[in-house]
MDTraj code that builds the backbone (N, CA, C; nanometers):
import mdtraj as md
import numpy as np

residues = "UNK UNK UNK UNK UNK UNK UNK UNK UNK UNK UNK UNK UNK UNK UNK UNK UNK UNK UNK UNK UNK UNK UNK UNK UNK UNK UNK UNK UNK UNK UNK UNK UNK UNK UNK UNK UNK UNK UNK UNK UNK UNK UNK UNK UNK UNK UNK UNK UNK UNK UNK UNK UNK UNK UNK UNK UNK UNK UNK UNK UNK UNK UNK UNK UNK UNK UNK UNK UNK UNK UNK UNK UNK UNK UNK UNK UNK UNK UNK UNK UNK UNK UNK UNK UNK UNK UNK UNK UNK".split()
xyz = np.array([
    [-1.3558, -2.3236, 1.3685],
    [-1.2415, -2.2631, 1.3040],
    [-1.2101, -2.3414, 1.1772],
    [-1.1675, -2.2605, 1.0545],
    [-1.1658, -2.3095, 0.9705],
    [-1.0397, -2.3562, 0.9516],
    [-1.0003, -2.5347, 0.8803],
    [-0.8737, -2.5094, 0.8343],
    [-0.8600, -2.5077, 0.7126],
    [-0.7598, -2.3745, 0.7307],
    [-0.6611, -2.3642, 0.5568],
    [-0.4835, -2.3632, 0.6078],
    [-0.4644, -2.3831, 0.4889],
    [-0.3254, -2.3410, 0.4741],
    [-0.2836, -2.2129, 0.4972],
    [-0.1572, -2.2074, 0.5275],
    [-0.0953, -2.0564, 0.5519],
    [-0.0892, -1.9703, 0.4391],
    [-0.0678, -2.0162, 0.2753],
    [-0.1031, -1.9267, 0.1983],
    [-0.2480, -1.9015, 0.1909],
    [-0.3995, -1.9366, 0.2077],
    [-0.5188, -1.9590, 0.2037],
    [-0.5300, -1.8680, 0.3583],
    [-0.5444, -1.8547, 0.4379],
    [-0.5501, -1.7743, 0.5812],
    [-0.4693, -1.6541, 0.5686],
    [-0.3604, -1.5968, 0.4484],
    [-0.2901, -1.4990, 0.4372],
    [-0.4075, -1.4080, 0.3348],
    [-0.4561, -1.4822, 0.2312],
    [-0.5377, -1.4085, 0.1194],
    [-0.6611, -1.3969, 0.2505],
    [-0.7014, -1.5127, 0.2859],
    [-0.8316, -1.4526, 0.3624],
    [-0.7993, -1.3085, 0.4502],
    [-0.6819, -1.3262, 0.5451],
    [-0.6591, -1.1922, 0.5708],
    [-0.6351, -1.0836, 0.5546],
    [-0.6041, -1.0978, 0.3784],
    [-0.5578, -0.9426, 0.3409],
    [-0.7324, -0.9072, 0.2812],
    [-0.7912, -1.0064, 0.2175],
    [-0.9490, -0.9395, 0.1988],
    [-1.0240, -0.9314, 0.3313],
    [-0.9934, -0.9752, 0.4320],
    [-1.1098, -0.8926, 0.5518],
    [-1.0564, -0.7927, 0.6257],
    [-0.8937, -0.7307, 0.6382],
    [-0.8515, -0.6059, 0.6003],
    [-0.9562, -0.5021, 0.5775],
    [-0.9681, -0.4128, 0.6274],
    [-0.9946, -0.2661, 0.5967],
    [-0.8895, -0.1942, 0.6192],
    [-0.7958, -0.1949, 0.4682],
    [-0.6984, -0.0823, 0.4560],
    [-0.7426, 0.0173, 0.3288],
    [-0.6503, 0.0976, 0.3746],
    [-0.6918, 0.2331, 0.2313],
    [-0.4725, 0.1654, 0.1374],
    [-0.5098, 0.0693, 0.1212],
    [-0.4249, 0.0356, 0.0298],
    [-0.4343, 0.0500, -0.0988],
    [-0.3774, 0.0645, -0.2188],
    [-0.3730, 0.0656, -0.3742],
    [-0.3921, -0.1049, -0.3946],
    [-0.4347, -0.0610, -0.5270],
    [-0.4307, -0.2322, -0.6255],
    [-0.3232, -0.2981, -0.6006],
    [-0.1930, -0.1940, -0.6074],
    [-0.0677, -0.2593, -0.6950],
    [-0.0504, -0.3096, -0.5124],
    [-0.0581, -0.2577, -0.4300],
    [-0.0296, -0.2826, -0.2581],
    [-0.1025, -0.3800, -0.2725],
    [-0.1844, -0.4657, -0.2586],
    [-0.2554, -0.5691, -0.2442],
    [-0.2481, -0.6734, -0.3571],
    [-0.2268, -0.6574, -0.4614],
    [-0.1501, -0.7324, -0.5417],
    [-0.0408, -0.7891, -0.5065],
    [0.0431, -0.7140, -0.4331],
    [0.1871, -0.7571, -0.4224],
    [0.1687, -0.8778, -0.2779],
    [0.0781, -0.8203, -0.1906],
    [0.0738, -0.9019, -0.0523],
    [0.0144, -1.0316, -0.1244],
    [-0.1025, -1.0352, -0.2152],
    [-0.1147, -1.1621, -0.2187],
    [-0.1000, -1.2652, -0.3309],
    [0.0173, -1.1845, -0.3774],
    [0.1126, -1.2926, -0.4742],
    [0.1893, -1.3319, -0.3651],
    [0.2256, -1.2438, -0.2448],
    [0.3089, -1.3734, -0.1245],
    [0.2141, -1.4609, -0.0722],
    [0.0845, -1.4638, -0.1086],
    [0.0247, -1.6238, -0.0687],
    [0.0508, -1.7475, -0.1158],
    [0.0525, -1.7515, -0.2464],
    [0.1067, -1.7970, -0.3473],
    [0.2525, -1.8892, -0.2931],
    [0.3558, -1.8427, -0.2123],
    [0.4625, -1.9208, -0.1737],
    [0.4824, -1.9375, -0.0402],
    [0.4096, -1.8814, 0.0182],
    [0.3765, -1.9386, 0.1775],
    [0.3221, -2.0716, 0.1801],
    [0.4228, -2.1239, 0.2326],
    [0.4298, -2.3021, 0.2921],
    [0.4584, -2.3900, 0.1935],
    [0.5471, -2.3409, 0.0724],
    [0.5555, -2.4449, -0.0606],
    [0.6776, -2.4489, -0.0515],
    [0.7786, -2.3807, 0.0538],
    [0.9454, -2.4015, 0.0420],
    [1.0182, -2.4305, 0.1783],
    [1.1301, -2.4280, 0.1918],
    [1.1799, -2.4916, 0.3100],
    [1.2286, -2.3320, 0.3980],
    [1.2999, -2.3387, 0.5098],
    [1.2715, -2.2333, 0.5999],
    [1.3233, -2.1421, 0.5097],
    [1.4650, -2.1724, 0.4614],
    [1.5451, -2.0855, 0.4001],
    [1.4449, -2.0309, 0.2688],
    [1.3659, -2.0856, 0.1825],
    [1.3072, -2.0444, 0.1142],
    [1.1901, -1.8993, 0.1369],
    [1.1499, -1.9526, 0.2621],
    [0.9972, -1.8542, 0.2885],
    [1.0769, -1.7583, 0.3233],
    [1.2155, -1.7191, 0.4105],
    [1.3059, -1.6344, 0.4669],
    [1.3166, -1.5248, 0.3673],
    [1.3647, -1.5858, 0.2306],
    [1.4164, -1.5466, 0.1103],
    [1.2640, -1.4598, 0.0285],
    [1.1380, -1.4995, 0.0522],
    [1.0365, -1.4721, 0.0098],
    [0.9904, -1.3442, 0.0687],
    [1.0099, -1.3707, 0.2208],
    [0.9723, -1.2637, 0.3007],
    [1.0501, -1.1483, 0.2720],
    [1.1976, -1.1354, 0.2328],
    [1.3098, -1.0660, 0.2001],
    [1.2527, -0.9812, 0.1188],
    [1.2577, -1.0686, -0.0135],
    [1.1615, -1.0387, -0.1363],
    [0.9883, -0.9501, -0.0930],
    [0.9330, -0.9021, -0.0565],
    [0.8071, -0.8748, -0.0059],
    [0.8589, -0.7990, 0.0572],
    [0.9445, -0.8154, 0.1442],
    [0.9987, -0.5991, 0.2509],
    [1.0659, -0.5396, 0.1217],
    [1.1164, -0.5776, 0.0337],
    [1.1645, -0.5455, -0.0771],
    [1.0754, -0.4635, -0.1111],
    [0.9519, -0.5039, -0.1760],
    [0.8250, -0.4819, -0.2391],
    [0.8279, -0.3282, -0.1981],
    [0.7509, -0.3873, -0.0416],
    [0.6552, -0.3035, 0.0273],
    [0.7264, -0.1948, 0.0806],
    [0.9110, -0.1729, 0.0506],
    [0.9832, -0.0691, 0.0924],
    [0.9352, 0.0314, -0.0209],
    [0.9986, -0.0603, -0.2145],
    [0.9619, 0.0767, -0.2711],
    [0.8210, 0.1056, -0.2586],
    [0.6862, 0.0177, -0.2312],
    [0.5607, 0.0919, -0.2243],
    [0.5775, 0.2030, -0.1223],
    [0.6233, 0.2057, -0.0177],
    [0.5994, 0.3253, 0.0809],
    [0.6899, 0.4525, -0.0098],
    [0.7977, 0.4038, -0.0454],
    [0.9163, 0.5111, -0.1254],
    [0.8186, 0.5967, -0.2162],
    [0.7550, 0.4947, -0.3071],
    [0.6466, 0.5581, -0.4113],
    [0.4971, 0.6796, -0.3375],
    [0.4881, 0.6123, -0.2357],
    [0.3583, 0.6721, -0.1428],
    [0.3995, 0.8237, -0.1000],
    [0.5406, 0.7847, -0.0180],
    [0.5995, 0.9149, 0.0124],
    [0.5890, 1.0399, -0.0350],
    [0.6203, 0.9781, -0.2122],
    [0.6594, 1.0939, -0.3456],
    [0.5338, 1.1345, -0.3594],
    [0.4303, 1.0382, -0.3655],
    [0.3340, 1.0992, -0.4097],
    [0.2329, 1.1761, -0.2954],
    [0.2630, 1.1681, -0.2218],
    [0.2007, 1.2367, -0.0260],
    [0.2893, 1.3854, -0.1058],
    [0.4063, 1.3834, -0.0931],
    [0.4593, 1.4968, -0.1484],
    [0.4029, 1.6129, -0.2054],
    [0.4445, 1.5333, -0.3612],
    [0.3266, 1.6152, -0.5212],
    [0.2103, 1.6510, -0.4711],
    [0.1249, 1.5525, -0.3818],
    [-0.0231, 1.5976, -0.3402],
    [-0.0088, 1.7032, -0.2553],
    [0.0758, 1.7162, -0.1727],
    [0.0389, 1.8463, -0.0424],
    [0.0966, 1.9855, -0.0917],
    [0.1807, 1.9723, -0.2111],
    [0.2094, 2.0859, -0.2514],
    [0.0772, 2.1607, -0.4132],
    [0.0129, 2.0128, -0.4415],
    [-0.0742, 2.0799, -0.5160],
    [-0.1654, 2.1491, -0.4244],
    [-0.2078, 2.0578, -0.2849],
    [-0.3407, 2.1041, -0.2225],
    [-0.3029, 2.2983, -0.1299],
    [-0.1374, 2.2797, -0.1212],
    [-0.1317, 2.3844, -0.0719],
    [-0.1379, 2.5256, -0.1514],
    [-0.1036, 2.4518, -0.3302],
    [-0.0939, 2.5652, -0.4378],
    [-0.2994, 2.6232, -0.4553],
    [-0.3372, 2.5358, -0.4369],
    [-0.5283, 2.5692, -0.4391],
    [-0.5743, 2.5640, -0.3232],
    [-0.4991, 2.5922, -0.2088],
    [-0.5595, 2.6604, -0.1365],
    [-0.5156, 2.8163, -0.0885],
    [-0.4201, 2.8454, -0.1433],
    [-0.3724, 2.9771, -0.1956],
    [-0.4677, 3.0312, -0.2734],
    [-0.4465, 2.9867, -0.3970],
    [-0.5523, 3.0248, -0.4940],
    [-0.6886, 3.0589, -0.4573],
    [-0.7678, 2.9395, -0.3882],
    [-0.9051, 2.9649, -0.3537],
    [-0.9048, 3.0940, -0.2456],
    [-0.8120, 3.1437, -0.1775],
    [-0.8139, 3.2296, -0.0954],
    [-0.8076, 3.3845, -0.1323],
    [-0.7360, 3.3927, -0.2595],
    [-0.7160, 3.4728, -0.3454],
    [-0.7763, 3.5208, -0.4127],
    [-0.8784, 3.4088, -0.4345],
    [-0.9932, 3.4183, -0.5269],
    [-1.1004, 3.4569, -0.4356],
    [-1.1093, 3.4150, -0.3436],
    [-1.2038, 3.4841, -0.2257],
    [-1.2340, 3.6300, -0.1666],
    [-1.0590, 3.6628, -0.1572],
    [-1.0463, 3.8018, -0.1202],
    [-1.1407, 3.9091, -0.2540],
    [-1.0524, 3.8299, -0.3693],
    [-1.0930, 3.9248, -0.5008],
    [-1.2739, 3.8985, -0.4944],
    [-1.3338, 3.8220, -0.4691],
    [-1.4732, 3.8507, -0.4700],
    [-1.5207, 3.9295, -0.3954],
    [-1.4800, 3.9330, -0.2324],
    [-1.5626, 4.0002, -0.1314],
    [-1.4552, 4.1597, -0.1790],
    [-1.3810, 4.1874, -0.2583],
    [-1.3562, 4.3126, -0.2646],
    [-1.4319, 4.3937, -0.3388],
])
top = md.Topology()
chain = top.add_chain()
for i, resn in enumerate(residues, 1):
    res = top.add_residue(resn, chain, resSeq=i)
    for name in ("N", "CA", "C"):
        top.add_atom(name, md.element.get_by_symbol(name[0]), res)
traj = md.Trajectory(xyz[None], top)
């Protein structure tokens, strides 16, 4: 077993991760490596705060855009159906 530090074992874990995360999502997790184990309790508390912060508006942003996407995929698949009928007619 290897030892690292708790910021060093946080980056290793977000790269052996298999998530379907964005840049800016994985960017943000491991700029919190960066201050894991460099402050006192109250500090990392305050960090972690900071980071549900983050990762609230990332889901807020995900939401909107789950949204926009299911109403484009539902506007072309109308369409393609439409367009289907009009061929086999």
């Amino acid at each position: 077993m290897k030892d690292l530090s708790a910021g060093e074992a946080w980056k290793e874990g977000i790269r052996c991760a298999n998530t379907n995360m964005s840049k800016e999502d994985l960017d943000i997790l491991e700029a919190f490596e960066k201050m894991l184990g460099k402050t006192n309790i109250e500090g990392q508390l305050s960090e972690i705060e900071l980071l549900e912060k983050f990762v609230d508006e990332q889901i807020i942003k995900a939401e909107d855009e789950q949204k926009d996407r299911s109403k484009l995929y539902k506007s072309l698949g109308v369409i393609a159906g439409i367009g289907a009928v009009i061929i086999l007619i």
